[in-house]
Every structure is written in C-alpha cells, then in structure tokens.
Backbone as a ProteinNet text record, in pm:
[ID]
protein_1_A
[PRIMARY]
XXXXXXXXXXXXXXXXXXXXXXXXXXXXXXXXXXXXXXXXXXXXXXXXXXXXXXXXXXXXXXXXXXXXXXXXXXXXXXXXXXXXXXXXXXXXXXXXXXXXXXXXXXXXXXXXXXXXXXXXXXXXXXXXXXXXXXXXXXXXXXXXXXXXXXXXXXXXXXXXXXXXXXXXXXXXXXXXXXXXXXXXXXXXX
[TERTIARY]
-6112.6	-5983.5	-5953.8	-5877.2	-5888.5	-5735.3	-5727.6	-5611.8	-5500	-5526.1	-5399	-5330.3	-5412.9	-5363.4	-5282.7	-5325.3	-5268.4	-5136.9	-5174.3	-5033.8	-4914.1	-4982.9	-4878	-4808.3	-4872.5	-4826.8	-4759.8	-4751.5	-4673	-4573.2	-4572.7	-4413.9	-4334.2	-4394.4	-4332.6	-4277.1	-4337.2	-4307.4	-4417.1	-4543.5	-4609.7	-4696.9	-4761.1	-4813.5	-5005.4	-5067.8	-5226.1	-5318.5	-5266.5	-5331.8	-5392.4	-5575.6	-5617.9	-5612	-5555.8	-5543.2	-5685.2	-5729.9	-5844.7	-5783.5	-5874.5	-5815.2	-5722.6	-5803.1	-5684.6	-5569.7	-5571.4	-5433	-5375.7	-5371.4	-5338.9	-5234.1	-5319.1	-5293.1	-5147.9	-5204.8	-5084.6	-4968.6	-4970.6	-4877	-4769.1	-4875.2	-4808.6	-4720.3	-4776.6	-4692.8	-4562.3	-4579.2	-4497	-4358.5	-4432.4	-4297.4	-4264.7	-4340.2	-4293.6	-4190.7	-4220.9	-4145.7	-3978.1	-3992.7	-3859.6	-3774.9	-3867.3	-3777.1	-3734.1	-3797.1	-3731.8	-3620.4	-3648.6	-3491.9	-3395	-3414.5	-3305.9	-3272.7	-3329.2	-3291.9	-3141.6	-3270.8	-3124.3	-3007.1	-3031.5	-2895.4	-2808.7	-2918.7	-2772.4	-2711	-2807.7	-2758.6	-2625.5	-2658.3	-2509	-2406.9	-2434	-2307.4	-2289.1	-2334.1	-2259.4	-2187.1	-2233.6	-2155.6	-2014.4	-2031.2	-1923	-1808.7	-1832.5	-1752.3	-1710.4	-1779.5	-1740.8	-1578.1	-1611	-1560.1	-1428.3	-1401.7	-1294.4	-1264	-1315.2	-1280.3	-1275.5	-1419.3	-1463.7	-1568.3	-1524.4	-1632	-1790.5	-1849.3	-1970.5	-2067.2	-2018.3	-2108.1	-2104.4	-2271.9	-2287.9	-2209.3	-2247.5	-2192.1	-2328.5	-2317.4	-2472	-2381.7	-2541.4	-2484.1	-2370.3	-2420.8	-2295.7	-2154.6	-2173.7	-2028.8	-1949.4	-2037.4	-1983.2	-1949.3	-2009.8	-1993.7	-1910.3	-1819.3	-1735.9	-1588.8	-1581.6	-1498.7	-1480.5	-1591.2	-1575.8	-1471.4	-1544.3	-1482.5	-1329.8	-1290.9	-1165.9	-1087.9	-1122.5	-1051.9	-1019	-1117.3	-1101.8	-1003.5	-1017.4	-909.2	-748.1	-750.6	-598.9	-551.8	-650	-632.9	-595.6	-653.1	-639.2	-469.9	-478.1	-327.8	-197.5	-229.5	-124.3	-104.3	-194.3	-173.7	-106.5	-112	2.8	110.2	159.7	294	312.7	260.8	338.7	353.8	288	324.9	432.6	472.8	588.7	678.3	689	800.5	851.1	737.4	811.3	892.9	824.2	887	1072.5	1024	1134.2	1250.5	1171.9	1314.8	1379.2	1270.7	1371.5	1454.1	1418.2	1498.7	1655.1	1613.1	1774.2	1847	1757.3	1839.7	1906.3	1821.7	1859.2	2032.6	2003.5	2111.8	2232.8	2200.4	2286.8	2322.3	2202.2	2258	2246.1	2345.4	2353.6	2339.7	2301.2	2231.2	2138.2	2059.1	1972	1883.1	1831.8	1789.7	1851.8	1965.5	2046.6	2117.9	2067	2116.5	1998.5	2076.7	2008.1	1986	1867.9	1833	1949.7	2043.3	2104.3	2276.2	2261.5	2399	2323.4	2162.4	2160.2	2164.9	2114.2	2130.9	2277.7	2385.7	2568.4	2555.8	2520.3	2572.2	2485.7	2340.7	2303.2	2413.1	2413.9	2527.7	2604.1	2722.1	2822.5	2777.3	2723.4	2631.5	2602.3	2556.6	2510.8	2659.2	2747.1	2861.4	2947.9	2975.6	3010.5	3004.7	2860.2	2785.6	2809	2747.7	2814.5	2983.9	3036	3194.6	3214.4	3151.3	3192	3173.7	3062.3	3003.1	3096.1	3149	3226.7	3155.1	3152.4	3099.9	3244.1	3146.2	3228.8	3178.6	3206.9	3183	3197.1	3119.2	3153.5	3110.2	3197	3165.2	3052.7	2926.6	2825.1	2867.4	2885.3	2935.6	2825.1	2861.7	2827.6	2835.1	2941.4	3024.9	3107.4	3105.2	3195.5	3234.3	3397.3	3440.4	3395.1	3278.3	3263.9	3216	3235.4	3162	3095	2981.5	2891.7	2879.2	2802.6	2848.5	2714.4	2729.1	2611	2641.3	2595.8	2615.6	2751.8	2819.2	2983.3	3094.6	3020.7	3109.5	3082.5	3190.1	3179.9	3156.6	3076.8	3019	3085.1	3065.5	3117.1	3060.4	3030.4	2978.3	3102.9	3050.6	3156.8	3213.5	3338.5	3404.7	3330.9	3256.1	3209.7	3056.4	3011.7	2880.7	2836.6	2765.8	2750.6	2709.1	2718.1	2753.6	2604.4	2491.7	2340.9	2294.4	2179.4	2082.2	1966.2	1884.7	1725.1	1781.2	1710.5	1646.4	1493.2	1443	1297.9	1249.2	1249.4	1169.8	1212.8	1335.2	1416.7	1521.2	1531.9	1675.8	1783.5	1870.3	1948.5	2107.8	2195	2342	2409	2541	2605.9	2600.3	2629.4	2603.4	2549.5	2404.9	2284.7	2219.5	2279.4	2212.8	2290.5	2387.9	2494.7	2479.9	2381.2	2289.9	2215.8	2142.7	1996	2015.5	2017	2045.2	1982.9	1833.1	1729.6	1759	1805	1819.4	1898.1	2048.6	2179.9	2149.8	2112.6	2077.6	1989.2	1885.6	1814.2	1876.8	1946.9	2046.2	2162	2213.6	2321.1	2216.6	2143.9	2054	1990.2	1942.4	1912.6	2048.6	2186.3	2301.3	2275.6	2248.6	2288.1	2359.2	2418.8	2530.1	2645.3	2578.4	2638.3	2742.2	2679	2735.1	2841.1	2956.5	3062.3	3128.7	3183.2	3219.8	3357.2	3376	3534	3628.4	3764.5	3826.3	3958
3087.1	3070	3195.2	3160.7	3260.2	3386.4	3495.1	3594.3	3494.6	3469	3424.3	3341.6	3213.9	3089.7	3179.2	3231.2	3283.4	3365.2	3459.5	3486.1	3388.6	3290.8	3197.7	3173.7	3078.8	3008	3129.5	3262.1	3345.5	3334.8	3349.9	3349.4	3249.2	3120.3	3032.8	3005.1	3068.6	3080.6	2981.9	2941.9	2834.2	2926	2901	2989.8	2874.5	2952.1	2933	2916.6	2951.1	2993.3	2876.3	2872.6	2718.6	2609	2632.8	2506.4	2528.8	2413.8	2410.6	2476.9	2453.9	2501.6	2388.1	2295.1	2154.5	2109	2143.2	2148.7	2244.9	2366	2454.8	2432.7	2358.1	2303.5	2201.7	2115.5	2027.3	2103.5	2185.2	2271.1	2286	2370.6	2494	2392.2	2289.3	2146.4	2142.2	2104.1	1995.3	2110.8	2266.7	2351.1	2383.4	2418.2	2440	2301.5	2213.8	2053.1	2083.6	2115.1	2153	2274.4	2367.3	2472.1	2456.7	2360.7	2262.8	2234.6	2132.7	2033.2	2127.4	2210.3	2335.8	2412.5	2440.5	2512.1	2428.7	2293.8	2183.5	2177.9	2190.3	2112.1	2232.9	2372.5	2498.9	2518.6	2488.9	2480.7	2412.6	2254.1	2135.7	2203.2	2280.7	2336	2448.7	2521.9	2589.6	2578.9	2504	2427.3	2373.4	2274.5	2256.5	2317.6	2442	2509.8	2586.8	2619.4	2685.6	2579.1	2468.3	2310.3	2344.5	2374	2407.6	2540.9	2612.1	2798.6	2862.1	2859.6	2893.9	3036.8	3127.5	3235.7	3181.7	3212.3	3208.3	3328.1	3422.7	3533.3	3590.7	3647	3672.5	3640.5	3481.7	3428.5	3361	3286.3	3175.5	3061.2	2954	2798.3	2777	2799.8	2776	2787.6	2957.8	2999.1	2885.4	2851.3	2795.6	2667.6	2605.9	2462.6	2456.1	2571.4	2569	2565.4	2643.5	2694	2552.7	2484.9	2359.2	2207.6	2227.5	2176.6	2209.8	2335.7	2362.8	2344.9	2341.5	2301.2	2154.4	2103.3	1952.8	1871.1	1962.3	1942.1	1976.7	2084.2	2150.8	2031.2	1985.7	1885.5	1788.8	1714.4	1589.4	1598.5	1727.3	1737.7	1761.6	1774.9	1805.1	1691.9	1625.8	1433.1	1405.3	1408.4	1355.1	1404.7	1506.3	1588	1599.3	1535.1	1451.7	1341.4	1225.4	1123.5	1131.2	1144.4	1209.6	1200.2	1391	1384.4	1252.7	1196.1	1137.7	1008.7	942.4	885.8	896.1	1032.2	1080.1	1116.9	1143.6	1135.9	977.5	925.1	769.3	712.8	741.9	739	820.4	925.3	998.4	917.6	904.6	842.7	769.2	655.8	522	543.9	650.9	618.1	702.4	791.6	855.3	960	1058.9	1202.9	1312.6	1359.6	1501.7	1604.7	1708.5	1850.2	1800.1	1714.9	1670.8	1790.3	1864.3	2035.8	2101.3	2099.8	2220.7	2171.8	2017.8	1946.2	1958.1	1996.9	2034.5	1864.6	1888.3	1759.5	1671.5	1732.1	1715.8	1681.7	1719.2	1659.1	1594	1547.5	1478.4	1343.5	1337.8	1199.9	1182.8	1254.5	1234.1	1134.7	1162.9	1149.1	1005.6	981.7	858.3	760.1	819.4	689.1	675.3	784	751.7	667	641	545.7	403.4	414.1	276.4	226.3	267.7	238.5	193.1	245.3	235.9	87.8	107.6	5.1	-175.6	-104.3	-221.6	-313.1	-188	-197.8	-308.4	-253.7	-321	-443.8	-500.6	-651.6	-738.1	-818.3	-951.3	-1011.2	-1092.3	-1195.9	-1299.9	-1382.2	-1473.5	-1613.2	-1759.1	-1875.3	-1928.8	-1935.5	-1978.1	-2166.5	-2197.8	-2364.6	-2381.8	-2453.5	-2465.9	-2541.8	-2502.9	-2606.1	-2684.3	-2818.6	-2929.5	-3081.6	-3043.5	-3164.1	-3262.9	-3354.6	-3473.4	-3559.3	-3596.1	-3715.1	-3849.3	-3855.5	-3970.4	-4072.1	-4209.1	-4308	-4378.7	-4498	-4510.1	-4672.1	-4769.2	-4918	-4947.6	-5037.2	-5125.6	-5255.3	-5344.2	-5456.3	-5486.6	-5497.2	-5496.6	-5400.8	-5290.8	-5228.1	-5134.1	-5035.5	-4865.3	-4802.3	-4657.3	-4597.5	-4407.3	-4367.8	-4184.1	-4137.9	-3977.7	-3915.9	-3859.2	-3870.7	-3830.5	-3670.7	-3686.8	-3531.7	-3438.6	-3427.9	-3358.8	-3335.4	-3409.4	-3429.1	-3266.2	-3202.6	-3099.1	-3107.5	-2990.3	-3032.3	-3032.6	-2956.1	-2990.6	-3023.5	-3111.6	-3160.3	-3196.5	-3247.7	-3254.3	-3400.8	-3497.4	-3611.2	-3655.4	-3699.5	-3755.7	-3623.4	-3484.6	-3371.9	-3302.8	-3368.2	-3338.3	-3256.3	-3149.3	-3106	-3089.2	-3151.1	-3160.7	-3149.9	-3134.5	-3160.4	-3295.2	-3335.2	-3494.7	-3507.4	-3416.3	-3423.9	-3485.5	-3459.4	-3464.7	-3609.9	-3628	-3783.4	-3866.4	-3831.9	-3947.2	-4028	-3962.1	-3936.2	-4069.4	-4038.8	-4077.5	-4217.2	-4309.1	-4464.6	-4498.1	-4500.5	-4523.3	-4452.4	-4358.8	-4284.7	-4319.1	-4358.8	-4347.8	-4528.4	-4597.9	-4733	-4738.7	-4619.2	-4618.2	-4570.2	-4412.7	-4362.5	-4486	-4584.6	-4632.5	-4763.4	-4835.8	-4889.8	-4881.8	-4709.4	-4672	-4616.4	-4623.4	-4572.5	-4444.1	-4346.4	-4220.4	-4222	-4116.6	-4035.8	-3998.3	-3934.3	-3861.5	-3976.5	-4095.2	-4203.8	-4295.8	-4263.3	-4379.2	-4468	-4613.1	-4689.7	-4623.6	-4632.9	-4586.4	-4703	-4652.9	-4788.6	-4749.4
-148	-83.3	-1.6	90.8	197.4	160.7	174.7	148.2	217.5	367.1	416.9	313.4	259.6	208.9	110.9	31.7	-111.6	-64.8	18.3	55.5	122.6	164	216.7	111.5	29.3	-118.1	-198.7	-183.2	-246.3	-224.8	-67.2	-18.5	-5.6	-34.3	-40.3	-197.1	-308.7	-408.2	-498.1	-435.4	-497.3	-615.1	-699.2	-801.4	-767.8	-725.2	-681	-824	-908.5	-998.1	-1063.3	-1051.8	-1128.3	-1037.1	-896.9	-794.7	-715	-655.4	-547.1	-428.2	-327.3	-205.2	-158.4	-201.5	-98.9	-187.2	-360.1	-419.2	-355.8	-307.8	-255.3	-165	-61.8	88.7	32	-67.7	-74.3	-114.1	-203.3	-284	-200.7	-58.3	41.3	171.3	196.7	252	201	51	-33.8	-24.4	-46.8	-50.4	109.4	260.7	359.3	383	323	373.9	259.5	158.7	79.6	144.6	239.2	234.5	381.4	468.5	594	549.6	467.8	422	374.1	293.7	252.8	356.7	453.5	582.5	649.2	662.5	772	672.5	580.9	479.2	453.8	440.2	474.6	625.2	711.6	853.3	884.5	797.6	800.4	744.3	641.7	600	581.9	683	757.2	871.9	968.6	1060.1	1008.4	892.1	825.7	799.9	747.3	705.2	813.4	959.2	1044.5	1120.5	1116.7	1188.4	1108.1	992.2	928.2	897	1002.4	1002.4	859.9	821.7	679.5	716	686.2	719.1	651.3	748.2	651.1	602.6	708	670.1	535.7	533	411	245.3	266.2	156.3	98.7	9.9	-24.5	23.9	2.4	38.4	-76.1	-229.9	-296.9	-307.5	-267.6	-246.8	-101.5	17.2	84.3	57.1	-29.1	-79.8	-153.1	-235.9	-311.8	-221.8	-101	14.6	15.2	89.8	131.8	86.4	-85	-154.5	-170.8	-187.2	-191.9	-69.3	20.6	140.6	180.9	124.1	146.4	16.7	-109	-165.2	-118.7	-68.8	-13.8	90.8	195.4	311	209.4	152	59.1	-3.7	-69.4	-121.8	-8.1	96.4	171.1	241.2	274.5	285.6	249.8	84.8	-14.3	2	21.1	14.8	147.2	245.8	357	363.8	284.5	288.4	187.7	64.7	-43.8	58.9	170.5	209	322.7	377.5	485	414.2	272.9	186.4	167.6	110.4	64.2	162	292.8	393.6	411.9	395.8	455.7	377.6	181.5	116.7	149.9	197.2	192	292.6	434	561	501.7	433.9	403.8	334.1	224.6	68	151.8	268.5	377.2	258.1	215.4	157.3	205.2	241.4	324.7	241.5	303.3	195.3	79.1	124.5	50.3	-36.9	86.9	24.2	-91	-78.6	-175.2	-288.2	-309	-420.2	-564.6	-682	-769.9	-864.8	-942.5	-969.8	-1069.6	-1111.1	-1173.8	-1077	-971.4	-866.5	-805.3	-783.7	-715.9	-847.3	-936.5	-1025.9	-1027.2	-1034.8	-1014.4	-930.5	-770.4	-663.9	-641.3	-739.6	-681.4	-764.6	-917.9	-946.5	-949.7	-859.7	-769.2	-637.7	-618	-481.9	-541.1	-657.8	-680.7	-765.8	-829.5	-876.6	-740.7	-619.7	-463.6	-443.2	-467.1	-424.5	-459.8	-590.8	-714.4	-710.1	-666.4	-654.2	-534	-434.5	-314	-310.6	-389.3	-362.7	-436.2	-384.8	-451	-442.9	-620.7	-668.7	-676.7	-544	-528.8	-541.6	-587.9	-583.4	-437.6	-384.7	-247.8	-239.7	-193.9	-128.5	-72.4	-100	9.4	148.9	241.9	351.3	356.5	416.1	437.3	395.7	324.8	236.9	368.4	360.4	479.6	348.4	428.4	377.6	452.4	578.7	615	523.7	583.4	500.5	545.3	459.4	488.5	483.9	540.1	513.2	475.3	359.4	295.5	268	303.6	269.1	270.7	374.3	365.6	277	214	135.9	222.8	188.4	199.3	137.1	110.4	37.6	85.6	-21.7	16.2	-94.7	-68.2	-179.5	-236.5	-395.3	-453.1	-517.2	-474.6	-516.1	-549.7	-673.6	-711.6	-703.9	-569.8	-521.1	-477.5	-460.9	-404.9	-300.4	-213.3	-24.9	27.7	-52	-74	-199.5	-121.4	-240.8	-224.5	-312.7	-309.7	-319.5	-229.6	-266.1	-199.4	-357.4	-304.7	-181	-265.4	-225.7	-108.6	-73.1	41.7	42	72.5	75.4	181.6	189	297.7	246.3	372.9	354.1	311.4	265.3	269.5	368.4	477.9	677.4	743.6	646.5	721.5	658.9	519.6	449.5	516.7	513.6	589.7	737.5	786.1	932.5	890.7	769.4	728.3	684	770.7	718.4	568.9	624	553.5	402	412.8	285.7	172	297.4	200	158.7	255.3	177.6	14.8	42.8	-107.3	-201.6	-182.7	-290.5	-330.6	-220.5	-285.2	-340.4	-351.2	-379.3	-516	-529.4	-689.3	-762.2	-710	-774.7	-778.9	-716.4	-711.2	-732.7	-849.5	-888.2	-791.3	-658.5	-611.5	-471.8	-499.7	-413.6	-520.8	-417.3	-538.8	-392.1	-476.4	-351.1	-287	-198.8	-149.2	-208.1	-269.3	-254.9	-195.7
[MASK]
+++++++++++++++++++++++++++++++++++++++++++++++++++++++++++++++++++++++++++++++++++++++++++++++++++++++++++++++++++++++++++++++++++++++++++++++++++++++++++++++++++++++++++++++++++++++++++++

C-alpha cells in the first residue's frame, strides 16, 4: 500500500489496519462521501442561521443548531402572543372596555359582571304574538270555516310550516285540514 493511501485514510479518520488495498479504497470513498454530506448539511445550516441573523462564526454545527432551534421556537411563540393579542383586542372592542391596560385582573372580572348583569338587565323577556293570525274565512261545502282562537298564528302541517295567512291561501290544504278535523279549524257560526 502506497504512503499516500494511508495517509489519506488517516486524515479522513479511517483506521487501515488489516484492510487490503481495495478495502482501503472503499473505506477512503465511503468516508470522503460522509464528509461531502457533512460539509453540505453544515453549509445548509449555516446559511440558515445566517437567513435569520444568527452569527455563525466560530461556533460548531451544534451550537448553531441549537441557535436555530431556539429561534424558531421564540418565532413560533410570538405567533401565538399575536394571535392572543389580536384576539384579545376584539374582545375588548367588542365588550367596549376602555383602559383595558391598567385594569387589574380583579376590576377587570367587576367590570365584566357589571356588563353581563347590564346586559342581562336590558333584555325583556317578553311573550310576543307570532304575527300571522287572520280572522278570514274559509268555504267548504257550503259552510264556513276559521281557525280557531287559540290556533297559533304558525304551524306545521303535513311537514309544512306556514302562517293561518298563508293556509288560508292554500285551498287544497284548508279543504284537507277541515276534512281530517284539524283542531285548529272550527266552523264559524
């Protein structure tokens, strides 16, 4: 085996010892081809870390891979704590709280359930009439027909929901409701 080879495989870190010449050869490949790929892959990240203004000098790949990592965590977390605040502003717009800043967590829980008590307060619960109730009437077979008093002003029939307004319209309909005695149909007298 020739001095060069052996010194090659030194510096590459291969150990000769007991190999042929052409184990040798493969050895001194298998490691110039690993210490390629370790070249490009510290090259990528260093670039990397430059792309995000990471010193690189005289650091190792590790130390830079750690930089890396920590930076991309800090980015990651500050995502969040802008999406949080922009959250959290629309909440205030919304609930309309001023000095939102200088409110301690404890005036701000006061002040929400003075807001939702406000709130609460203002809404009347009220029974409201459904409109769409008519006193018109309706002719079947020589009688007259009306829904009765206590008919409600909507309803479902046969999967339908409509007004007395709107059945009263509905020939076809009010002939079947008064037909099957619907409830809600009484004769006029």
């Amino acid at each position: 085996m020739s001095q060069e080879l052996l010194d090659k495989a030194k510096s590459l870190g291969v150990n000769a010892e007991g190999l042929t010449e052409a184990q040798l050869k493969k050895a001194i490949a298998a490691a110039e081809k690993l210490a390629s790929e370790a070249a490009e892959a510290s090259s990528l990240l260093r670039e990397k870390a430059k792309g995000f203004g990471i010193s690189t000098e005289d650091k190792s790949d590790v130390e830079i891979a750690e930089e890396i990592t920590d930076f991309e965590a800090t980015v990651e977390a500050t995502k969040k704590a802008f999406l949080f605040s922009e959250k959290l502003n629309l909440l205030v717009d919304f609930l309309q709280i001023e000095n939102f800043e200088n409110l301690s967590p404890e005036e701000l829980k006061e002040l929400l359930d003075k807001k939702a008590t406000e709130t609460a307060n203002s809404l009347e619960v009220t029974e409201t009439e459904v409109d769409g109730k008519t006193s018109e009437s309706f002719e079947f077979e020589g009688k007259e027909f009306v829904f009765a008093e206590d008919a409600p002003g909507s309803f479902r029939y046969f999967g339908k929901l409509q007004t007395q307004e709107e059945w009263i319209r509905d020939k076809t309909a009010m002939e079947l409701m008064i037909s099957t005695k619907v409830s809600y149909i009484t004769s006029k007298n």
